[in-house]
C-alpha positions, 0 to 999 in steps of 0.5 A: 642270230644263230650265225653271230653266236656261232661266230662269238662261240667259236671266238670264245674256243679260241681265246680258251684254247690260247689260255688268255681271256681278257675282261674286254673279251668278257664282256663282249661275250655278255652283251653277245649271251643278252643279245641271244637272250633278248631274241629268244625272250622275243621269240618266245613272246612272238610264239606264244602270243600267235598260239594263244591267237590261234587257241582263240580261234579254234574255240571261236570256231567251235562255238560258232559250230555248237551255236549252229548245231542248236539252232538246228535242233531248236528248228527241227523240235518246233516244227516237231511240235507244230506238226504234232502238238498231241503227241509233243505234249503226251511225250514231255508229260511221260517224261516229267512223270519219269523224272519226277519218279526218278527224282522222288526216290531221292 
């Protein structure tokens, strides 16, 4: 791609250089500009479409990571409570009786 713009730009130079340009020579030079256009717009497609697949893949991976990370602490507060119901039960009943001042204020 780079080499045959290369290539077709330094074609351009001379022809400029000379003082002739033909129509031909013109339009050669399009179909040369669509071609690079049509492989940068590829390029470009090709680049955004394997960052928006690596963009899923963080997020599914740091999904998966905050799901493991709660069912841990979902573990550990059940065997909290298991292992001292008293205190679990006084512990939420200060902390609804906190809220509930707090948010009484309001």
């Amino acid at each position: 791609m780079t080499t045959a713009y290369t290539a077709q730009n330094k074609s351009t130079i001379d022809r400029e250089e000379s003082g002739r340009t033909s129509v031909t020579e013109i339009k050669k030079d399009v179909g040369v500009l669509k071609e690079d256009l049509t492989h940068l717009k590829d390029d470009a497609a090709r680049i955004t479409s394997q960052a928006a697949h690596e963009a899923v893949e963080a997020v599914r991976h740091t999904a998966e990571s905050a799901s493991q990370t709660a069912k841990r602490y979902h573990s550990a507060a059940c065997d909290s409570v298991r292992e001292r119901p008293m205190t679990s039960v006084a512990l939420a009943l200060g902390v609804g009786v906190i809220l509930g001042r707090l948010l009484a204020g309001r």
